[in-house]
C-alpha positions as CSV (number, residue, x, y, z in Angstrom):
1,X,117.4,123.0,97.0
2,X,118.2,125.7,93.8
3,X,116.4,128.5,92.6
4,X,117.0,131.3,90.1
5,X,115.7,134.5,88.8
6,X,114.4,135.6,85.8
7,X,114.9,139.0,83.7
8,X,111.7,140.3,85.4
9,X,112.7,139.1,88.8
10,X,110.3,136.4,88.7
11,X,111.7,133.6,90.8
12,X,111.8,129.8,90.6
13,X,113.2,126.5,92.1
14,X,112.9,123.7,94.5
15,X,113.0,122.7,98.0
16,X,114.2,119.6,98.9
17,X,113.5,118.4,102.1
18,X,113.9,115.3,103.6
19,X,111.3,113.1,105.0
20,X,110.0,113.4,108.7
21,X,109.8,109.2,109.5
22,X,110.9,106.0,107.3
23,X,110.1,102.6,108.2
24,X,112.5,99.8,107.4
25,X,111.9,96.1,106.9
26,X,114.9,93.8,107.8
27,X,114.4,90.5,106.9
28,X,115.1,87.5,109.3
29,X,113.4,84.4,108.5
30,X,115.5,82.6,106.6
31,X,118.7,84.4,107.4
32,X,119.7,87.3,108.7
33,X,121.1,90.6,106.5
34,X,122.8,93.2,108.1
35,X,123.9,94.4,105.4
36,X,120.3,95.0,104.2
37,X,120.2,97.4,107.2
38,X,123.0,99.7,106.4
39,X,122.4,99.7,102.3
40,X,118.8,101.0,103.6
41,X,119.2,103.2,106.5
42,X,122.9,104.7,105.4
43,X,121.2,106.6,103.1
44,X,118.3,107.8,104.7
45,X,120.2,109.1,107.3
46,X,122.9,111.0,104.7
47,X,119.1,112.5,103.3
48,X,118.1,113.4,106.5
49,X,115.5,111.7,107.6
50,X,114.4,112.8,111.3
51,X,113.5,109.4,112.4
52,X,114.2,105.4,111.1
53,X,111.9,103.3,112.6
54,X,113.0,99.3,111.6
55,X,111.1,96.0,112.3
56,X,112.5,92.9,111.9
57,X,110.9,88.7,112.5
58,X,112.4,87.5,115.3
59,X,112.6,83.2,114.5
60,X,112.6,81.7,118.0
61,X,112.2,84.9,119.3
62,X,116.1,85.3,119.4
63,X,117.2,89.0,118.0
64,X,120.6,88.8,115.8
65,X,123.4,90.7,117.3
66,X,124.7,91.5,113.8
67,X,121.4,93.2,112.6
68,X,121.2,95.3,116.2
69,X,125.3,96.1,115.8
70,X,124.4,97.2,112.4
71,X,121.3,98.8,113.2
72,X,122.7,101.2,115.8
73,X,126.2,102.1,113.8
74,X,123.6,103.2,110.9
75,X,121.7,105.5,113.4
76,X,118.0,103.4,113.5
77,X,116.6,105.0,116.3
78,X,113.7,102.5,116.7
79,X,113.9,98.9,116.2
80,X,110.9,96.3,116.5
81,X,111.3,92.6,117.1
82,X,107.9,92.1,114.1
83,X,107.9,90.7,110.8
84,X,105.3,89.7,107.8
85,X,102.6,91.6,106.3
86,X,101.2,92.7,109.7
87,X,104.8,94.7,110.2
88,X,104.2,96.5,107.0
89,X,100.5,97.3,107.8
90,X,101.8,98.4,111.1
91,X,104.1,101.0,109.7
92,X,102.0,101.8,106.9
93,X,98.9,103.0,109.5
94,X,100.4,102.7,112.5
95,X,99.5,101.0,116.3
96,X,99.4,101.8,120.0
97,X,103.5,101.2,120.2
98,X,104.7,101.5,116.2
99,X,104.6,104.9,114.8
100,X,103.0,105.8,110.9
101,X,105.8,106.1,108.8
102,X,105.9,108.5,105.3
103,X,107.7,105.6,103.5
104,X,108.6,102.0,104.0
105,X,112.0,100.5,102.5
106,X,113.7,97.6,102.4
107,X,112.8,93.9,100.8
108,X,111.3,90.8,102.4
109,X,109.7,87.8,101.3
110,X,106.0,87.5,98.9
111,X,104.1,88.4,101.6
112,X,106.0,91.4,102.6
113,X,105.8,92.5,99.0
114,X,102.2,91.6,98.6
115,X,101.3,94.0,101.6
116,X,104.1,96.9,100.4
117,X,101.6,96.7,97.2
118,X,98.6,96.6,99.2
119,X,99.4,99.9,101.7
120,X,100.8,102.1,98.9
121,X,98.9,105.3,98.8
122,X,98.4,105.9,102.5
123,X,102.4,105.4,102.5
124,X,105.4,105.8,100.1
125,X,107.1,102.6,99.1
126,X,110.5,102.2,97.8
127,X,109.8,99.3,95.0
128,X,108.1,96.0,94.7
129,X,110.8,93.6,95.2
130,X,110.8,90.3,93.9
131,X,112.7,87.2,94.2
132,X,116.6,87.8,93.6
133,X,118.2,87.9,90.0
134,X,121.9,87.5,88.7
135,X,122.6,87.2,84.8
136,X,125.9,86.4,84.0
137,X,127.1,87.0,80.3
138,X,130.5,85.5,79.6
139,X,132.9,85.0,76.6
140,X,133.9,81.5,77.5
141,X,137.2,82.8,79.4
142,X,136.1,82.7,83.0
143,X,137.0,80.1,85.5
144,X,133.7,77.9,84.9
145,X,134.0,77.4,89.3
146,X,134.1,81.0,89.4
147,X,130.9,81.5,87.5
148,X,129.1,78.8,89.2
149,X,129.8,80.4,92.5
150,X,128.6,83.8,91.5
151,X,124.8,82.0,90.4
152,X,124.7,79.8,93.8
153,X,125.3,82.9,95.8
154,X,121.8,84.2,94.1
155,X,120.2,81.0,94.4
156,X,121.0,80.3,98.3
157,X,118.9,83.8,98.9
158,X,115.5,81.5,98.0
159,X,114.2,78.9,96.4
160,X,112.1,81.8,93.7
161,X,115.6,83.1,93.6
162,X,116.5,83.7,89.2
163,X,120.3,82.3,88.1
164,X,120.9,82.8,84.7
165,X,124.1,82.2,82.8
166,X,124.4,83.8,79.1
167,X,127.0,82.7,76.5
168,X,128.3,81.7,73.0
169,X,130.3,78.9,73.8
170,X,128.1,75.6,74.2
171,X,131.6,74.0,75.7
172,X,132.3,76.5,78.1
173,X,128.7,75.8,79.1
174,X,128.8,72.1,79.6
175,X,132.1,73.3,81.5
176,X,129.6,75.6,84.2
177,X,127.7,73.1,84.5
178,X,130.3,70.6,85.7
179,X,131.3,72.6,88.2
180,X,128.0,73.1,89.2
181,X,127.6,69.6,90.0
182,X,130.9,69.2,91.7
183,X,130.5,72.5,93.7
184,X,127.0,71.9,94.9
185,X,127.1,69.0,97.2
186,X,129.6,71.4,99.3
187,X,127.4,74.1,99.4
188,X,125.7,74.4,103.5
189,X,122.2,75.6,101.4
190,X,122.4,72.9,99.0
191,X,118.7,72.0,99.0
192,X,118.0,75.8,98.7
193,X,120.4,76.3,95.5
194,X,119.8,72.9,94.0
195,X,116.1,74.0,93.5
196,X,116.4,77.6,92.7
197,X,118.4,75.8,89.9
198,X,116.5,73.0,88.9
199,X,113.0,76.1,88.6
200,X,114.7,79.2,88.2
201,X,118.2,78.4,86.6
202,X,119.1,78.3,83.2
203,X,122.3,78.0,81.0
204,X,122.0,80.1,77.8
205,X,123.2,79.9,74.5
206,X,123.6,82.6,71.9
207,X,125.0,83.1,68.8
208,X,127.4,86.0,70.0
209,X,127.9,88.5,72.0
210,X,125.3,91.0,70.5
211,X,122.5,88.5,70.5
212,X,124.1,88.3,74.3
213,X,123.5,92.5,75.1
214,X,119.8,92.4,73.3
215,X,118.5,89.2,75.6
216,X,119.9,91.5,78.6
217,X,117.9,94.3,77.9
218,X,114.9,91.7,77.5
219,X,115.5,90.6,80.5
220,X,116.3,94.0,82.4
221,X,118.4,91.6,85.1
222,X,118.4,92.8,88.6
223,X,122.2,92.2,88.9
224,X,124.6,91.7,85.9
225,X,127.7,90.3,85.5
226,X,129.7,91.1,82.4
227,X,132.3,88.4,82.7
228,X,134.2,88.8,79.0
229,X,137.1,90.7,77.6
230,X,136.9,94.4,77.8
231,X,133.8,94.8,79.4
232,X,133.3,98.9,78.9
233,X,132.8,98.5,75.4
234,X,128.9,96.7,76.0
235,X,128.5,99.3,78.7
236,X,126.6,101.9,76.4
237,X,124.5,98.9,75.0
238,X,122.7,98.5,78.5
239,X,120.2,99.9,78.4
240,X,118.1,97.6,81.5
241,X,119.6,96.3,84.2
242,X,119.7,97.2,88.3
243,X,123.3,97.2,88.5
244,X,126.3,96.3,86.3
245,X,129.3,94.7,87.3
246,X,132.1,94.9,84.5
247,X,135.3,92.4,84.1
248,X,136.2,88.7,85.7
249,X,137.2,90.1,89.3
250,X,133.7,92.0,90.0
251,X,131.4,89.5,91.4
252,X,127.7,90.6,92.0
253,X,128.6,89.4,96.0
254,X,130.9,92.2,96.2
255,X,127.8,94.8,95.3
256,X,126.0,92.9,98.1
257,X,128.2,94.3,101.0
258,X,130.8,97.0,100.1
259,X,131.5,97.8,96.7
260,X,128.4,100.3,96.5
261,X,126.3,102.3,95.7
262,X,123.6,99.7,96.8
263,X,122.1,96.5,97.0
264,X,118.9,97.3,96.7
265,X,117.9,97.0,93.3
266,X,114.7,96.9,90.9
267,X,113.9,93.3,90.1
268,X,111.5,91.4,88.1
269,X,112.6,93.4,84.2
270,X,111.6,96.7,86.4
271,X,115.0,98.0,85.7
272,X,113.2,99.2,82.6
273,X,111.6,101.9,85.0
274,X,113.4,102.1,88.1
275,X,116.9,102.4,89.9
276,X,118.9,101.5,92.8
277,X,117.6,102.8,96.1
278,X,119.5,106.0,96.9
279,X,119.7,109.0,99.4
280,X,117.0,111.0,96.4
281,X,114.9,108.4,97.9
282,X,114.2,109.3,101.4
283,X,113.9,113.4,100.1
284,X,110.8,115.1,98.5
285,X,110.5,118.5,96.3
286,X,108.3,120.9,96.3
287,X,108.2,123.9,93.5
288,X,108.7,127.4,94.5
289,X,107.1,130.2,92.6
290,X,108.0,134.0,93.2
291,X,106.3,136.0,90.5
292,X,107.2,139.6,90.3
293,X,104.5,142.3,89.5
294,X,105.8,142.4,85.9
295,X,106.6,138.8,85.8
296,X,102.5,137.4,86.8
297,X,101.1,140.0,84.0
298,X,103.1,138.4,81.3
299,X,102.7,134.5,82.6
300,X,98.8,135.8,82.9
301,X,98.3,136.2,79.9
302,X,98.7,132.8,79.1
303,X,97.1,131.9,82.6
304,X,94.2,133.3,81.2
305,X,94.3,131.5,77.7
306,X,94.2,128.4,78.8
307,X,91.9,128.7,81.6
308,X,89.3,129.7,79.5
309,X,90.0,127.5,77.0
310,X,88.8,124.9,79.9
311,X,86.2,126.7,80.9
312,X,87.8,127.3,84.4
313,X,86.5,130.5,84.7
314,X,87.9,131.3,88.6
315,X,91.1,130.5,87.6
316,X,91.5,133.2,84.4
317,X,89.9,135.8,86.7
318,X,92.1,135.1,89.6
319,X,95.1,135.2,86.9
320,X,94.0,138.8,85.2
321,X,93.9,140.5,88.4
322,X,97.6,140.0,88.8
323,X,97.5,142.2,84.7
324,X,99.4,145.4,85.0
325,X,96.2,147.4,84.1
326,X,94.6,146.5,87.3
327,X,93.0,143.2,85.8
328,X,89.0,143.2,84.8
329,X,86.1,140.8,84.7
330,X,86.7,140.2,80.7
């Protein structure tokens, strides 16, 4: 929260406060993330938020020991074995055991993001998550098994999962993609990668580096790697991209569970719009207004103007009464 004060002694600011009760969505059908429990509710709780309430599918109806560790060391003070669109709609207006929430986080599968879309308005949302992305741009002078790795460990999240590789050498190409076919067959999601691949996958080449940074920005990648030789000097040419992981020893996998500041991240080319989720996320402002005596005749004035000027009558009368003459029916 800030304010100041002006000459007259009019006074202006914020308020920040944070929110009363978030809901977060843990996924858990086709593996379990933890680490999308702390990247969500760490946060939230640094904002503070009064209450997290957090639901997460139960497959089998067994409860992972990981996600409950991870859950309690983060401070969710509610946790509900649900999971689907009927969790969302359950947070979003609330049921005889779940509590309404004032803003659901955290991703989850189409229909998960199909009902996020369908509840906003009667609750805040964090983003529209899609499918996982990772675009790799590199100058030819990265171990080609290295590379490889970093686009299966997109591509094991789902089958709709995007793994794109950028570069101007065709030869170190060809070389990713031998390694891609050595590397695969000892992969335990095999099937899983091998078709995010075969749909989503690509192998890229460009003429150089620039024509590299401009399909980027195109693109507005959820996760990008900038595998090449002193990466800082494409920084300032990024203008789109969730988060951005500079040099040959930063793999997007380390942004997934420690390196910070999140995983959560704008996907689908919304990087063009939006950022990674952070504690601003979980607060709200509101304005403050103080007008001295001296301070609402001269911002009446101009009150008045413009209220007239759309024929808001009420509003320029209420505004001249705060004049320093006493105000009049004018």
């Amino acid at each position: 929260s800030w304010q100041y004060q002006e000459a007259d002694g009019t006074v202006l600011g914020q308020q920040v406060r944070p929110m009363d009760r978030v809901g977060l969505y843990v996924p858990g059908g086709k593996a379990t993330y933890p680490s999308s429990v702390l990247m969500n509710a760490i946060p939230a709780k640094v904002a503070g938020v009064a209450e997290l309430v957090a639901v997460s599918p139960t497959p089998g109806g067994q409860v992972n020991d990981m996600v409950l560790a991870a859950a309690a060391i983060a401070g969710v003070d509610r946790l509900f074995a649900i999971g689907g669109a009927q969790a969302i709609a359950a947070l979003a207006y609330g049921t005889e055991t779940i509590p309404k929430v004032d803003k659901i986080v955290g991703p989850g599968n189409i229909y998960v993001a199909t009902a996020k879309r369908q509840v906003f308005g009667s609750v805040g949302l964090d983003m529209i998550a899609g499918p996982s992305e990772i675009l790799v741009v590199c100058d030819g002078k990265t171990d080609p098994d290295w590379i490889a790795m970093d686009l299966f460990s997109q591509a094991e999240h789902d089958e709709d999962a995007q793994s794109l590789l950028i570069s101007p050498s065709t030869e170190y190409l060809d070389q990713v993609a031998a390694s891609i076919d050595r590397l695969l067959p000892t992969m335990e999601r095999e099937d899983m990668i091998r078709r995010s691949l075969s749909e989503r996958g690509a192998l890229i080449a460009v003429a150089d580096m620039s024509e590299a940074i401009e399909l980027v920005n195109r693109i507005a990648p959820e996760h990008l790697e900038l595998s090449v030789d002193e990466p800082e000097q494409y920084l300032p040419q990024i203008r789109h991209a969730g988060a951005i992981f500079l040099g040959r020893h930063t793999p997007e996998a380390l942004g997934d569970y420690c390196a910070g500041p999140n995983h959560v991240l704008p996907t689908s080319g919304t990087a063009r719009f939006s950022s990674p989720l952070g504690v601003y996320d979980f607060q709200k402002r509101s304005s403050v207004i103080n007008c001295s005596p001296a301070g609402a005749a001269v911002l009446a004035e101009t009150a008045s103007v413009l209220a007239r000027g759309e024929s808001l009558t009420a509003h320029a009368r209420s505004a001249e009464y705060r004049l320093r003459d006493g105000g009049g029916d004018e």
